[in-house]
C-alpha positions in Angstrom: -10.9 -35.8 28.3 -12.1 -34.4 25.0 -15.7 -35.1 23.6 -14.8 -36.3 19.5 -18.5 -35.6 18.9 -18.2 -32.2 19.7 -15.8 -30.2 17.8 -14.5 -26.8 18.4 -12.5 -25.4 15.2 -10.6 -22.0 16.1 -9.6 -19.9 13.0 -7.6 -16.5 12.6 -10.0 -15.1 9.5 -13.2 -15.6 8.1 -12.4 -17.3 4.8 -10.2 -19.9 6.9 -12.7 -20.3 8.9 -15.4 -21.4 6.2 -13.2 -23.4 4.3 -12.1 -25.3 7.1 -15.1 -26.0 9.1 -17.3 -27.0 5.4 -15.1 -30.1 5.2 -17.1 -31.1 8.3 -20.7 -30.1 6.7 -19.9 -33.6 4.6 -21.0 -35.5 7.7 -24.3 -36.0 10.1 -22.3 -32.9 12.0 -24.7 -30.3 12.3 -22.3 -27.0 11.3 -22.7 -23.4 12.7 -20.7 -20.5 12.4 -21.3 -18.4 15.1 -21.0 -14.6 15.8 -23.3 -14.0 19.1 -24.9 -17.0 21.3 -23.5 -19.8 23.2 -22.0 -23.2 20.7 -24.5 -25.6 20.5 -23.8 -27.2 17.3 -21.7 -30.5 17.0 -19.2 -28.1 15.0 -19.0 -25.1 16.4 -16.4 -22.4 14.4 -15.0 -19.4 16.0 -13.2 -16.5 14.2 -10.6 -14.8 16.4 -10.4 -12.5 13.3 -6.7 -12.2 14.8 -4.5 -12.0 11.8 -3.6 -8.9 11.8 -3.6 -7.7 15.2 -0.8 -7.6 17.7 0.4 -10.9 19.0 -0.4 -11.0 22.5 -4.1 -9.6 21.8 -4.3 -12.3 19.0 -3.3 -15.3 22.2 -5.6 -13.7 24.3 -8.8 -13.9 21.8 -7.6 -17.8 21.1 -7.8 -18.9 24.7 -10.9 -17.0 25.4 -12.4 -19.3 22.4 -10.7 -22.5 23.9 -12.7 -21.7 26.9 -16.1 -21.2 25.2 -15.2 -24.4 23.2 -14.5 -26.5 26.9 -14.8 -30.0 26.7 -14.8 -30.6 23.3 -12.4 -31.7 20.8 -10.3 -29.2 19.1 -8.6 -27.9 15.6 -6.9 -25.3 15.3 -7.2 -23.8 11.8 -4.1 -21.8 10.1 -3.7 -20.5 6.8 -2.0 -22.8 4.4 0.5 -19.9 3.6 1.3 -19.8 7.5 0.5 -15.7 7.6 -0.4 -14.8 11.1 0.5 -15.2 14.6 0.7 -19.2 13.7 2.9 -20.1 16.5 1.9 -18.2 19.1 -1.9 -18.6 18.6 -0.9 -22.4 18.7 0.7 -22.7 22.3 -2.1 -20.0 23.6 -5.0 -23.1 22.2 -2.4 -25.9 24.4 -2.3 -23.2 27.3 -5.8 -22.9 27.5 -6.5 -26.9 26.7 -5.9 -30.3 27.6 -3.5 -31.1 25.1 0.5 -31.3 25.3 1.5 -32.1 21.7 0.5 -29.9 18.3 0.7 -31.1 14.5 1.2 -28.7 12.3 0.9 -29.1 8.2 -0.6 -26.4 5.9 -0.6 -28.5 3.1 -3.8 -28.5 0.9 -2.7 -30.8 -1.9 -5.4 -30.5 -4.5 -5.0 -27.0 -4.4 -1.3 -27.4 -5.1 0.1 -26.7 -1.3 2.6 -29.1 -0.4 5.4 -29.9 2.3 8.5 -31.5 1.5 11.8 -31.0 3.9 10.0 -28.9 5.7 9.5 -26.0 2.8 6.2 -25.1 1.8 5.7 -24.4 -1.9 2.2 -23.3 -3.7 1.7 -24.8 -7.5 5.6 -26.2 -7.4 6.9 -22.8 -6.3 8.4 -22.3 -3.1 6.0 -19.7 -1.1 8.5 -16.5 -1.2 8.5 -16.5 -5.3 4.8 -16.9 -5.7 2.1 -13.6 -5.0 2.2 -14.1 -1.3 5.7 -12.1 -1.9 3.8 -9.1 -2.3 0.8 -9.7 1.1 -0.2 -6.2 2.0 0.2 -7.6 6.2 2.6 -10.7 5.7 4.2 -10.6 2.8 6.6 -13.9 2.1 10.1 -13.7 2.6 10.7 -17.4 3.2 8.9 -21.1 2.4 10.5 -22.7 6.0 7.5 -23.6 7.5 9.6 -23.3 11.2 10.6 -19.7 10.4 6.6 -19.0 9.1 5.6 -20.6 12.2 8.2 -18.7 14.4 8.5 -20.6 17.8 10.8 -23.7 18.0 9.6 -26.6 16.6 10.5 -30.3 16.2 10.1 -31.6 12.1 8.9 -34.9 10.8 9.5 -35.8 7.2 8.0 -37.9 4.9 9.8 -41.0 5.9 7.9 -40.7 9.1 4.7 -39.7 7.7 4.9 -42.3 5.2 6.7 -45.1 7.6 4.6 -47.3 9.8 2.2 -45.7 11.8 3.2 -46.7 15.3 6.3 -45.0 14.8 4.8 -41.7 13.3 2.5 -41.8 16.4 5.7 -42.4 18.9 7.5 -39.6 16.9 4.8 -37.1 17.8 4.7 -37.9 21.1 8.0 -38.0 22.4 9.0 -34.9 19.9 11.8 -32.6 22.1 9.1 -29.4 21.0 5.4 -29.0 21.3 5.0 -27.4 18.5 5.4 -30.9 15.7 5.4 -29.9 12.0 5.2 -32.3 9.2 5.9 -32.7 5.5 2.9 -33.8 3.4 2.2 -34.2 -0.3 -0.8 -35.9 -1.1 -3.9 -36.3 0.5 -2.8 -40.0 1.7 0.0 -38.4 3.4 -2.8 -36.0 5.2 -5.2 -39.4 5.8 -1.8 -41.2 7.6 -1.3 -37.8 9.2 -4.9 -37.3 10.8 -5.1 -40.7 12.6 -1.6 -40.6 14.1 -2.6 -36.8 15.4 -6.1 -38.8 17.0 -3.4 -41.6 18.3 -1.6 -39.3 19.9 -3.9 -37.1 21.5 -2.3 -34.2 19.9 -4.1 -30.8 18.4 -4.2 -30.7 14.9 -3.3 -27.3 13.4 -4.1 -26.9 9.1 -6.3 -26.1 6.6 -9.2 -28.1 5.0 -6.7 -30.0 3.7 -5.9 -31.3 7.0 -9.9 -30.4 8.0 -11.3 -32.8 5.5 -8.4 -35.8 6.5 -9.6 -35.0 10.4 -13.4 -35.6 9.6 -12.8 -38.7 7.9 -10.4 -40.2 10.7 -13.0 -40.1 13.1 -15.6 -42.2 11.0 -18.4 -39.9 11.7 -21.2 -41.3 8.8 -20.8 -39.2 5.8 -24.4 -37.1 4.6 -25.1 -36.2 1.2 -26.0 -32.8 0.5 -27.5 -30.9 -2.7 -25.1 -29.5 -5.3 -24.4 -25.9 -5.0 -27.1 -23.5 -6.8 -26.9 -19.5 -7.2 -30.1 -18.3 -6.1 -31.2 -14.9 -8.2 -28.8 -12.2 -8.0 -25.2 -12.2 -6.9 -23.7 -9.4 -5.1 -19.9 -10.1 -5.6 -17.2 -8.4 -3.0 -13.4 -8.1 -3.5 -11.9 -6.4 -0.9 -8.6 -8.2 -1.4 -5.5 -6.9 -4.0 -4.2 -9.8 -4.5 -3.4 -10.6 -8.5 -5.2 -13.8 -8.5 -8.4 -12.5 -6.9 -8.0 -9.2 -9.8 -7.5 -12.5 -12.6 -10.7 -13.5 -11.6 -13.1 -10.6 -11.8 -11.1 -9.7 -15.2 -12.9 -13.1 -16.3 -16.4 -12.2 -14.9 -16.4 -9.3 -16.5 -16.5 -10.8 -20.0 -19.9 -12.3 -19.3 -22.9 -10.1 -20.9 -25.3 -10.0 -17.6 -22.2 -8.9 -15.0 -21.5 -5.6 -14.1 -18.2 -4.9 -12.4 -17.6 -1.4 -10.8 -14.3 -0.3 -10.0 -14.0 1.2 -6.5 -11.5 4.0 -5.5 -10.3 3.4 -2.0 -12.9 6.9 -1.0 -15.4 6.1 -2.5 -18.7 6.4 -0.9 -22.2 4.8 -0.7 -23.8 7.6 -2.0 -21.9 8.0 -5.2 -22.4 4.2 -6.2 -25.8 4.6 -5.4 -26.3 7.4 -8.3 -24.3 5.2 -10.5 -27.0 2.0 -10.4 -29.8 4.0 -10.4 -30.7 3.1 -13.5 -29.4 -0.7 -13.4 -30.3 -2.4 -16.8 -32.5 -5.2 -15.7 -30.5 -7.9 -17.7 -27.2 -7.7 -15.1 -27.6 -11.1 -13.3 -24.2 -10.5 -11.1 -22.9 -7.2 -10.0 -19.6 -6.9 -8.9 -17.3 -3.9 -6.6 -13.6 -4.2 -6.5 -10.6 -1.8 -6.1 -9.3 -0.3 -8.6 -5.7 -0.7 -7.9 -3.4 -2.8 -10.4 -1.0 -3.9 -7.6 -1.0 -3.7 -3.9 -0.9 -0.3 -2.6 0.2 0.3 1.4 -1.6 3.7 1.8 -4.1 3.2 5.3 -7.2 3.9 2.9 -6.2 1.0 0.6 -5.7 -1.4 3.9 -8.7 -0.5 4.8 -10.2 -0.8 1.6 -12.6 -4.4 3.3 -14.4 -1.9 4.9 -15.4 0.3 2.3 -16.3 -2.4 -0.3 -18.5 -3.6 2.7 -20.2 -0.3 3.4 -21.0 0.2 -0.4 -22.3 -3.5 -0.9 -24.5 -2.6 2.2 -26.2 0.3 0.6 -26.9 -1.5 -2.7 -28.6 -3.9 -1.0 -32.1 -2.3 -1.7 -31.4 -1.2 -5.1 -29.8 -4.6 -6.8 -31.7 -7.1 -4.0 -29.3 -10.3 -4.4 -29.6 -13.9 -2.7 -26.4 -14.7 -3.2 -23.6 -13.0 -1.9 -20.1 -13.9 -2.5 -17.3 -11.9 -0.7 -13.5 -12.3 -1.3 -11.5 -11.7 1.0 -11.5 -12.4 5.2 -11.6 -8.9 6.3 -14.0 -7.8 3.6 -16.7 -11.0 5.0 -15.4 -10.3 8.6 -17.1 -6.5 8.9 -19.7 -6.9 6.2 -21.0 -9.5 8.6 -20.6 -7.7 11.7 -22.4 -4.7 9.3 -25.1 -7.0 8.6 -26.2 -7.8 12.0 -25.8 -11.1 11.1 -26.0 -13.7 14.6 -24.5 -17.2 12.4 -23.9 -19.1 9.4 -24.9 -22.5 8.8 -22.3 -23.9 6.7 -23.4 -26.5 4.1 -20.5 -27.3 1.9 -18.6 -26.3 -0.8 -19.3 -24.8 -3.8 -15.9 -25.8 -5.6 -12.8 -27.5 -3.5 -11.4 -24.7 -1.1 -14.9 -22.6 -1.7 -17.3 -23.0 1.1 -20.7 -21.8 1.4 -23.6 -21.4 4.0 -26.8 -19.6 5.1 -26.6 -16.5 6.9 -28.7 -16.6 9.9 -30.2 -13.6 11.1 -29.8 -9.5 10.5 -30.4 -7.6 7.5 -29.4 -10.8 5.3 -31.3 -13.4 7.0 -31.1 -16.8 5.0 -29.5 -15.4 2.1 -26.7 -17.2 0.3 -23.1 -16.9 1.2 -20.1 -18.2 -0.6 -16.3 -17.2 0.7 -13.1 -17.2 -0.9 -9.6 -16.2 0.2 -8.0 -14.0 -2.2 -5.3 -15.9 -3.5 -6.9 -18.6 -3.7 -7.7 -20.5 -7.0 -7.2 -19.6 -10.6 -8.3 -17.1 -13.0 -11.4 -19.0 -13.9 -12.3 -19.8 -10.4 -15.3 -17.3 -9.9 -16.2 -17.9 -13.4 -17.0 -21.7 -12.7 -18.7 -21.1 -9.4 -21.2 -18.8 -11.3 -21.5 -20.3 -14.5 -21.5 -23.7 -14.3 -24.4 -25.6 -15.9 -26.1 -26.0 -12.8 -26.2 -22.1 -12.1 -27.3 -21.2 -15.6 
């Protein structure tokens, strides 16, 4: 039997990880993030970081965080564009747990994912003619969410999710597959959705879509918590290609008092170091970013996270920020690990989709983090976040 006041949220990257487990930060849930220690939070998140590594590593790190999560409940995060090792990572969590029966829906309505007959479809667009096409790891071929999630699955529609609840509930539970995956539209659909998956004893597997209808089937009391605030500097990282996340810093780098630098895919600490030696005192927001117009294959552009990271590491003396906002999962992934730091205290969001926390411990102890998937949002996304009128 699982304890519902003790959550365990598993996620494949960092991003998916935030955004997920800061729909719970809306609650009297106490939130932590945690790299090193044993959980001992009310929500504790754990990133498997197991995207893009083989499959049967990627099961192994998932059951090893189902046992460090024993006895409480579970949700299993996935990315709302189903990249990964969705499938698999799924049956390793019901190997290694109590449950029998998963829901799967990746839908994120107010960000403009949606399910309907089973095809998964970003702003209107099915997901194979949007920039997911062109993933450096998992690019989209198809918007069948059973083919994304590549095991066998059974398929409810919106007639069941929208029917009475009884019968959604039975439907889950006497599904011919494990793995159950749902259409869903609107947030209502994703309300309906969470309570039958709590009926039914089942695993719920989303986003913070699906995160965010969880928390609020459980009636946990709901905590108010300050609006987001930039404190001093910000140290912006993009380590992902992706068009939308190049959109945005093309925006950012109209403002007077931001700094973008365009990083080749060698360069090196030292050489950025030289270039902000003499950094005019009025840049408020520095930002590093490849300097690549579309997504290049070549292993030093793949691994292109890791030296953003390095060189945001080194500057950290020079341009001293309290707020750091990374883009990207790898990219936060090893410029965490980098920064010693032991866990983040996730407090909420700083926009729908954009979470944000303290770091705790390491070289940026109690500094400001905010995360953001690449692909995610719109060209004035990172624009709003830092220049809204409470941030001025």
């Amino acid at each position: 039997m699982t304890n519902t006041s003790k959550i365990g949220l598993i996620a494949d990257d960092f991003t998916g990880a935030m955004d997920s487990g800061a729909q719970f930060s809306y609650s009297e849930f106490g939130v932590h993030f945690r790299f090193t220690g044993l959980p001992t939070s009310d929500v504790e998140i754990i990133n498997t970081a197991s995207r893009e590594i083989p499959e049967t590593e990627a099961v192994a790190r998932v059951q090893a965080a189902c046992h460090s999560l024993a006895g409480r409940s579970l949700f299993k995060k996935i990315d709302s564009t189903l990249r990964g090792h969705v499938g698999a990572e799924i049956e390793g969590v019901l190997s290694a747990s109590t449950y029998r029966k998963a829901v799967i829906c990746p839908a994120a309505p107010l960000q403009g994912r949606t399910v309907q007959n089973g095809v998964l479809s970003v702003k209107g667009l099915p997901l194979e003619q949007t920039t997911f096409k062109d993933d450096p790891v998992y690019p989209a071929k198809t918007s069948r969410i059973a083919e994304l999630v590549g095991k066998p699955v059974s398929h409810l529609s919106l007639d069941f999710v929208r029917g009475p609840q009884n019968e959604l509930v039975d439907a889950i539970s006497r599904a011919d597959h494990a793995l159950v995956t749902t259409d869903a539209e609107t947030s209502d659909d994703l309300s309906v959705l969470a309570r039958a998956i709590l009926d039914a004893q089942a695993l719920p597997c989303g986003a913070f879509g699906l995160a965010k209808a969880y928390l609020l089937a459980l009636n946990v009391p709901s905590v108010e918590h300050p609006a987001f605030k930039v404190d001093g500097r910000v140290l912006v990282i993009v380590g992902s290609a992706n068009q939308t996340a190049r959109q945005q810093v093309e925006r950012l780098e109209t403002f007077p008092d931001c700094l973008v630098l365009k990083l080749d895919a060698s360069s090196s600490p030292k050489e950025i170091k030289s270039t902000l030696a003499t950094l005019p005192s009025d840049k408020r927001i520095l930002v590093l970013y490849g300097n690549q117009e579309k997504t290049i294959r070549t292993p030093e552009w793949l691994r292109f996270g890791q030296t953003v990271s390095e060189v945001a590491l080194s500057l950290l003396e020079i341009f001293q920020p309290q707020t750091i906002l990374a883009v990207g999962g790898e990219t936060v992934t090893y410029f965490c690990q980098q920064a010693q730091a032991r866990s983040i205290r996730v407090l909420g969001e700083a926009a729908p989709g954009i979470p944000f926390g303290r770091i705790q411990g390491g070289l940026l102890n109690q500094r400001l983090l905010v995360t953001k998937a690449g692909g995610f949002g719109n060209p004035d996304t990172l624009v709003n976040i830092l220049y809204s009128a409470e941030n001025k």
